[in-house]
C-alpha positions in Angstrom: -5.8 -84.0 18.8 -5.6 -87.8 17.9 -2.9 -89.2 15.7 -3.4 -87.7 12.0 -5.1 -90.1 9.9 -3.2 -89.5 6.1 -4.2 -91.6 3.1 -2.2 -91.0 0.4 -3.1 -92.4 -3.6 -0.4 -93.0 -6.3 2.9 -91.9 -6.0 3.7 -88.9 -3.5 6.9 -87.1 -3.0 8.9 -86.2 -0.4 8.2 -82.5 -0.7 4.6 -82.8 -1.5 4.0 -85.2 1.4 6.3 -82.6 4.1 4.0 -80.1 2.7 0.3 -82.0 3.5 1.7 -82.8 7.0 2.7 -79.4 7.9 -1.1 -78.5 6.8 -2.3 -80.6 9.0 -1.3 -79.8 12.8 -4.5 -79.0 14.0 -6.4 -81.4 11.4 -7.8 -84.7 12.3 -7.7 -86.3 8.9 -5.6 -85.4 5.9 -5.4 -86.7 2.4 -3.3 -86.5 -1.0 -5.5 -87.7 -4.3 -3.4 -89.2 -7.2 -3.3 -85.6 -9.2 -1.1 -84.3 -6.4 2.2 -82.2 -6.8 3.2 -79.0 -4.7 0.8 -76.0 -4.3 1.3 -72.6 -2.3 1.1 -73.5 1.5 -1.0 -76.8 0.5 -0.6 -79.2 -2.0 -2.7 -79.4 -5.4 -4.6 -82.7 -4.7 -5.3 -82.6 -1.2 -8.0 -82.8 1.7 -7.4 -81.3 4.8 -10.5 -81.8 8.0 -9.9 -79.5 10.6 -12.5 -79.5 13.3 -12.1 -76.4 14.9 -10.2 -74.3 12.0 -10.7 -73.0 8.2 -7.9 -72.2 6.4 -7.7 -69.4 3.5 -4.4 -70.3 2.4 -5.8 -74.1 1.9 -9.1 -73.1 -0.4 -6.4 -70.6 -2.3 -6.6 -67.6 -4.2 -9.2 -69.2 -6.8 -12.2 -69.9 -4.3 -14.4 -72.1 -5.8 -12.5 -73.0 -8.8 -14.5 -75.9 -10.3 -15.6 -78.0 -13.1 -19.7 -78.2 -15.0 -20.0 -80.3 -17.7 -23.3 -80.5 -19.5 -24.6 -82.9 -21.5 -26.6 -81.4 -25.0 -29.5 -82.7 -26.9 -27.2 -83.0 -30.1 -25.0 -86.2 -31.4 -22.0 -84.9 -33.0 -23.1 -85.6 -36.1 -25.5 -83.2 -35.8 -23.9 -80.2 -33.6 -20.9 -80.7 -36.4 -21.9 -82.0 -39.6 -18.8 -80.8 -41.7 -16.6 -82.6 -39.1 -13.3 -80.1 -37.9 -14.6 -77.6 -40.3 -17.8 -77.4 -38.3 -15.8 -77.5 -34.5 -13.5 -74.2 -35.8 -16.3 -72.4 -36.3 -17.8 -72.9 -32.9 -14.9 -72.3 -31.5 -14.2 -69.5 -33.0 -17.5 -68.2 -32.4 -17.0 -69.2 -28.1 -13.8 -67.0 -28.0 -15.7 -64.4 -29.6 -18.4 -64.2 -27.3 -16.9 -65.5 -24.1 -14.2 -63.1 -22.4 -10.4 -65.3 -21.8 -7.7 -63.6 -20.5 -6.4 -61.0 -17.5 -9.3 -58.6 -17.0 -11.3 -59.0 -19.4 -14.9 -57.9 -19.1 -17.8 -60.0 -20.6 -18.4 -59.1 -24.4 -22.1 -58.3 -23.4 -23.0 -56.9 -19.6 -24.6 -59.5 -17.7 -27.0 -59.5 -14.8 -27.4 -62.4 -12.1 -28.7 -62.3 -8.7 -25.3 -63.3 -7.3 -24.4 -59.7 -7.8 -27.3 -58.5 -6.1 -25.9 -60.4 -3.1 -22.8 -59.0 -3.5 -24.3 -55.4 -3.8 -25.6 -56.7 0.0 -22.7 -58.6 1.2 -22.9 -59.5 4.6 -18.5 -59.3 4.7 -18.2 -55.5 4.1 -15.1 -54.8 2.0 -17.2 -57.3 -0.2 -19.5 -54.9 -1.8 -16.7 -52.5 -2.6 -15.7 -55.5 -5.3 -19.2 -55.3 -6.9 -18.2 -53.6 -10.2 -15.3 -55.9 -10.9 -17.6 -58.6 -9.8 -20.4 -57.7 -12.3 -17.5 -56.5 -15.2 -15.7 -60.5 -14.6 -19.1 -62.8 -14.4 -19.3 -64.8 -16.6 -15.5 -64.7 -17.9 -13.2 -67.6 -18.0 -9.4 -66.6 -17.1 -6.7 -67.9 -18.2 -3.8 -70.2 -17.4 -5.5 -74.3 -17.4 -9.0 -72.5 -16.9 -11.2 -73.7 -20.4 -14.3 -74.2 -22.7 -14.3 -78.0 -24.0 -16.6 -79.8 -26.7 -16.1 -83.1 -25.8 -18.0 -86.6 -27.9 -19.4 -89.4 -25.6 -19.4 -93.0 -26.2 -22.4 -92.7 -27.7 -21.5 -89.8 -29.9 -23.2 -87.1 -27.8 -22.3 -83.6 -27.2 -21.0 -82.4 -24.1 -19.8 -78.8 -22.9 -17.1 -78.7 -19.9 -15.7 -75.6 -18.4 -13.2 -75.4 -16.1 -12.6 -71.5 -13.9 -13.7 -70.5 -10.7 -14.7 -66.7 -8.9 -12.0 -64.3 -10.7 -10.9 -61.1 -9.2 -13.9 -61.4 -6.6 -12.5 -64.6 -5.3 -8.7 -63.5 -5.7 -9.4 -60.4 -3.8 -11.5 -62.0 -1.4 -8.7 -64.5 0.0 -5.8 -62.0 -0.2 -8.2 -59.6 1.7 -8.3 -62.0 5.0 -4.2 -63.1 4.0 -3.9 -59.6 4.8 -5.6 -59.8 7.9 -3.7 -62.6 9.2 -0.4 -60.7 8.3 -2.0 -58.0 10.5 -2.5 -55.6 7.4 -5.9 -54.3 6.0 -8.1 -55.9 3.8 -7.3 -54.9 0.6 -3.2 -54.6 1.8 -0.7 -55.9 -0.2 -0.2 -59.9 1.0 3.1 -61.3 1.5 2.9 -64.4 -0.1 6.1 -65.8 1.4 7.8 -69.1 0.0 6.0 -72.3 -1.5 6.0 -73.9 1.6 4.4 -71.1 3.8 3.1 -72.7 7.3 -0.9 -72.5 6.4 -2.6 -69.4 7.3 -5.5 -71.0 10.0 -8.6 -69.0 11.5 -10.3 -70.4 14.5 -14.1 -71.1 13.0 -15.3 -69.8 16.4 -14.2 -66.5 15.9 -15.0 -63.8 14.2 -12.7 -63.9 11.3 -13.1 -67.2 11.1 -17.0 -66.5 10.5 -16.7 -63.7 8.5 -14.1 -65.7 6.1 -16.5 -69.0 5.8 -19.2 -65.8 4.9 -17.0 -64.7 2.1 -16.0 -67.7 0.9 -19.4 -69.1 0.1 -20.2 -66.3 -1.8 -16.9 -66.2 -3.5 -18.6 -69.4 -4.4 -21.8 -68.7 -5.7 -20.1 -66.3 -7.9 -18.0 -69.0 -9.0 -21.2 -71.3 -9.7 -23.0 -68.7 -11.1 -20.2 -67.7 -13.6 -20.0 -71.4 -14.8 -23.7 -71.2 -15.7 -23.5 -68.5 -17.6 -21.0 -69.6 -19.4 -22.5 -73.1 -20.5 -25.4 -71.7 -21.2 -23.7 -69.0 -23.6 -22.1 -72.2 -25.0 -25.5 -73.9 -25.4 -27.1 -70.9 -27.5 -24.1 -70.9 -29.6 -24.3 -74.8 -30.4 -28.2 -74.3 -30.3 -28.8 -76.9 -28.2 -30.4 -77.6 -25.0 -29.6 -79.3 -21.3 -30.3 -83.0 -21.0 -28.0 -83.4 -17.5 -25.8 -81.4 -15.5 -22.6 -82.1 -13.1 -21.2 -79.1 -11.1 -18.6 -79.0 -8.7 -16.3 -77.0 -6.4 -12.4 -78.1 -5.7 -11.5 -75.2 -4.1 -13.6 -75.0 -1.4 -14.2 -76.0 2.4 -17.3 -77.8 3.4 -18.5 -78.4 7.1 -18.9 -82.4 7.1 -18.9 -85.6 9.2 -15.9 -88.1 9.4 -14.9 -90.6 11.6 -17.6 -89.2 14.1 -16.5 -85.7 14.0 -17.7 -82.5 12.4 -14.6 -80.9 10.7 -14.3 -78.2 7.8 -12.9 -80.3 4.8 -10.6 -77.7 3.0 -9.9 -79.5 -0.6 -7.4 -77.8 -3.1 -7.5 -78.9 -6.2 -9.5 -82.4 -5.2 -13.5 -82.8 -6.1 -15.8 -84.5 -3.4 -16.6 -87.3 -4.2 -19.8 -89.2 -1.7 -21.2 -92.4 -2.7 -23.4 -91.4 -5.3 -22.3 -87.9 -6.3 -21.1 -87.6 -9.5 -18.3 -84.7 -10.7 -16.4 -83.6 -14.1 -13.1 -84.3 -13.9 -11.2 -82.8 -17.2 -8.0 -84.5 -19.0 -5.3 -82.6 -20.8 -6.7 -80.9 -24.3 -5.4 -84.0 -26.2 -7.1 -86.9 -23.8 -9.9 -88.2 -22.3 -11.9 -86.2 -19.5 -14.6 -88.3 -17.4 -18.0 -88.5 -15.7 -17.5 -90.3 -12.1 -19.3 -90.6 -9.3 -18.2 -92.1 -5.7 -18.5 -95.1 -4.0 -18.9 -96.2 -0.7 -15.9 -98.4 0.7 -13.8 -97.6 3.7 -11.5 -96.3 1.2 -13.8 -93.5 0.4 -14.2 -93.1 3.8 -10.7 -92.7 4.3 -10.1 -90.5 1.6 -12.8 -87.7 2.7 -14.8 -88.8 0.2 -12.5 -86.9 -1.9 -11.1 -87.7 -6.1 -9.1 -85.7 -8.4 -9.7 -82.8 -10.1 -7.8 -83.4 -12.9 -4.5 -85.1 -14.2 -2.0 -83.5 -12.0 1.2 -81.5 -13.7 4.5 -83.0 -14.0 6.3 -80.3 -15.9 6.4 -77.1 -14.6 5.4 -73.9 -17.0 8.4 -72.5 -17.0 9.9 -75.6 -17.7 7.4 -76.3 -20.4 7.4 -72.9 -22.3 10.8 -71.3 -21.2 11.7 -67.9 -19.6 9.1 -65.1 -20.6 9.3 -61.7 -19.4 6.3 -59.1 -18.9 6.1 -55.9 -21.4 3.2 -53.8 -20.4 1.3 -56.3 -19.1 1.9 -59.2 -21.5 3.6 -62.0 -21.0 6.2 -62.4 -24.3 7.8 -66.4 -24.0 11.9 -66.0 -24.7 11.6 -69.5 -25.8 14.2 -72.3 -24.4 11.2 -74.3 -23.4 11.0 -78.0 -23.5 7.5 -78.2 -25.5 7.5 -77.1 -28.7 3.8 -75.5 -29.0 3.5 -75.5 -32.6 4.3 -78.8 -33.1 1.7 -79.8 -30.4 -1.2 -77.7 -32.1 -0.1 -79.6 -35.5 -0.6 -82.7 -33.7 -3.6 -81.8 -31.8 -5.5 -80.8 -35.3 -4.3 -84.3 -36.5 -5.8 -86.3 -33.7 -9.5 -84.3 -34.9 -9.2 -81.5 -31.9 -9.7 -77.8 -32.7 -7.0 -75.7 -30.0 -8.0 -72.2 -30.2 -5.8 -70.5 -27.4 -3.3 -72.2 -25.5 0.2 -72.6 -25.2 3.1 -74.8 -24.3 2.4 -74.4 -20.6 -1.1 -76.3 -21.2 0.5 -79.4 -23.4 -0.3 -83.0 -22.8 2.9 -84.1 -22.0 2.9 -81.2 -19.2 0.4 -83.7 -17.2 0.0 -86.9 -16.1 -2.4 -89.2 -18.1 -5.5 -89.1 -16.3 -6.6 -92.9 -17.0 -3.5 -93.7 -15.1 -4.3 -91.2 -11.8 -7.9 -92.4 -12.4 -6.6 -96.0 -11.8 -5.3 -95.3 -8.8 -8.3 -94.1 -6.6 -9.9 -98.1 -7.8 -12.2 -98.6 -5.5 -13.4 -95.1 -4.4 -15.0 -94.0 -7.7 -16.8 -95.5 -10.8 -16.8 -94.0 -14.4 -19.9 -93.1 -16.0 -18.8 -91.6 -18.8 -15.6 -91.0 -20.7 -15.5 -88.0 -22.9 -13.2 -87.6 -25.7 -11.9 -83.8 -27.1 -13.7 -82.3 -30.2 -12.6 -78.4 -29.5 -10.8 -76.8 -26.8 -10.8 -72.9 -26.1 -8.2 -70.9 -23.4 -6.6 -67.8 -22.7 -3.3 -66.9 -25.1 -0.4 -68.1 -24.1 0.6 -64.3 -23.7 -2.2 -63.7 -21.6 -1.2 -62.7 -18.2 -3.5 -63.5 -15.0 -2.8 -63.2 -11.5 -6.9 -64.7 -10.9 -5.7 -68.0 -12.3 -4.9 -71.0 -10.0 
């Protein structure tokens, strides 16, 4: 293997950096996007292209995580005509009809031919998965998975959602943790300590097949779920689809770099080729943005990779404070450093409806996305900035072990 190529954007530290590196032993290039802080095994923001190997632990539990943002027929004027008034009452009306939260089935059943292929899987223990599958399409989660309104800068309407492939995704990469512990699929996974070596599967062999089976159809649940849910979103606005952007960032694709066919494992990071656009969402208070990529050598050094978002710099516990779990629900004991209710008071001030939430989510919890956005100059242009009308997530006492 030749020297690792790393290209790093914005500020990286030490830990965050130690932890890319030790990713990327058997990797030819490796990068961290300006979003990037420390994830389990691999680091939140980062590319990994390993020619010869996938890696579960890189894609995460979330497989296929990802953002869609649609852009409606309707000006806001028109989708809201009695201004926050108008936005409550949508929102109110999304968390009624979209499920948020730990295992929560859809309101109404829903059928899709993703489940079909599930019903058929060609990985197995995937079809055993098929009711909690069909129960969880078309839910969002919890923890920073959401439902956004957003205004243009021409004053149209736009729907972003952010969520990936639920308890068919989570139990999907803990099965084939498992088997690399040596356990069954299905065993209990030892998740071992932030900075676990990454779990690595030879793409030649059979797990290594079987796993890239199972993750793409982990992630055309994920796709499929993100559909639904828009188009749930659209019916209740009564609007229709002008343009669509939809995007993985938990994922591995088999690409070309520097000459060489590798399997680009990004966590938390959106691909970004010249030309291809993506979603990438703020924090509920700021701006989210249409991009697309740009060829420079750059890009080329980066994996053609972006962020997926603004990056955390305040941990949740930090943020909300200790909580402890009473028959399933998390119940904050306060001694957090954001003060939720003051942040709601502000949000509805700025002219953004919260409904869900908690301190864990706040603004000042992230970095500013402008800034992170400023930092990959050069790689990506903006198309489109998109400011916060409504926001809808999960309680704050919502528990999730499907989140990212």
């Amino acid at each position: 293997m030749q020297e690792l190529k790393l290209t790093t954007f914005g500020p990286v530290e030490d830990n965050v950096r130690a932890q890319i590196e030790r990713c990327s032993s058997q990797a030819l290039a490796a990068v961290l996007c300006a979003d990037n802080h420390l994830g389990y095994s691999m680091p939140i923001g980062g590319a990994v292209a390993y020619p010869n190997h996938v890696s579960p632990s890189g894609v995460g539990y979330d497989i296929g995580c990802g953002n869609k943002a649609v852009l409606t027929d309707l000006t806001v004027a028109e989708a809201f005509p009695e201004g926050l008034v108008s936005v409550r009452r949508v929102m109110n009306r999304i968390c009624d009809q979209i499920g948020f939260g730990v295992g929560r089935p859809n309101p109404a059943p829903i059928d899709h031919p993703v489940l079909e292929e599930i019903s058929k899987a060609e990985f197995v223990p995937q079809r055993k998965m098929i009711q909690l599958a069909s129960a969880q399409l078309g839910t969002v989660g919890s923890g920073n998975h959401y439902v956004d309104i957003f205004g243009d800068e021409q004053d149209r309407v736009w729907v972003g959602v952010h969520f990936g492939s639920r308890g068919f995704g989570h139990r999907t990469a803990s099965g084939f943790l498992s088997l690399a512990q040596g356990g069954q699929f299905g065993d209990k996974v030892h998740d071992g300590e932030m900075n676990a070596p990454p779990t690595l599967f030879e793409t030649s062999s059979q797990i290594g097949q079987d796993y890239i089976e199972a993750m793409q159809l982990a992630g055309r649940y994920a796709y499929a779920g993100r559909d639904l849910v828009v188009q749930k979103v659209l019916e209740i606005l009564d609007a229709k689809s002008v343009d669509e952007i939809h995007n993985h960032h938990n994922f591995a694709w088999k690409e070309s770099h520097f000459g060489t066919q590798s399997w680009v494992v990004r966590k938390g990071c959106t691909p970004a080729f010249p030309g291809q656009r993506g979603f990438v969402g703020g924090t509920m208070g700021d701006v989210s943005v249409i991009l697309e990529g740009v060829e420079s050598e750059l890009s080329a050094a980066s994996l053609y990779s972006t962020v997926h978002g603004a990056g955390r710099v305040m941990s949740r516990r930090a943020a909300a404070g200790k909580s402890v779990f009473i028959k399933g629900r998390k119940v904050s004991k306060g001694g957090g450093l954001v003060d939720w209710a003051t942040v709601r008071k502000s949000l509805w001030e700025s002219g953004i409806v919260v409904k869900g939430g908690g301190a864990d989510e706040a603004p000042e919890c992230y970095k500013r996305l402008p800034d992170v956005l400023a930092a990959h100059a050069g790689t990506i242009r903006i198309l489109h900035t998109l400011r916060p009308l409504g926001v809808a997530m999960a309680n704050a006492d919502e528990y999730d072990p499907y989140k990212d």
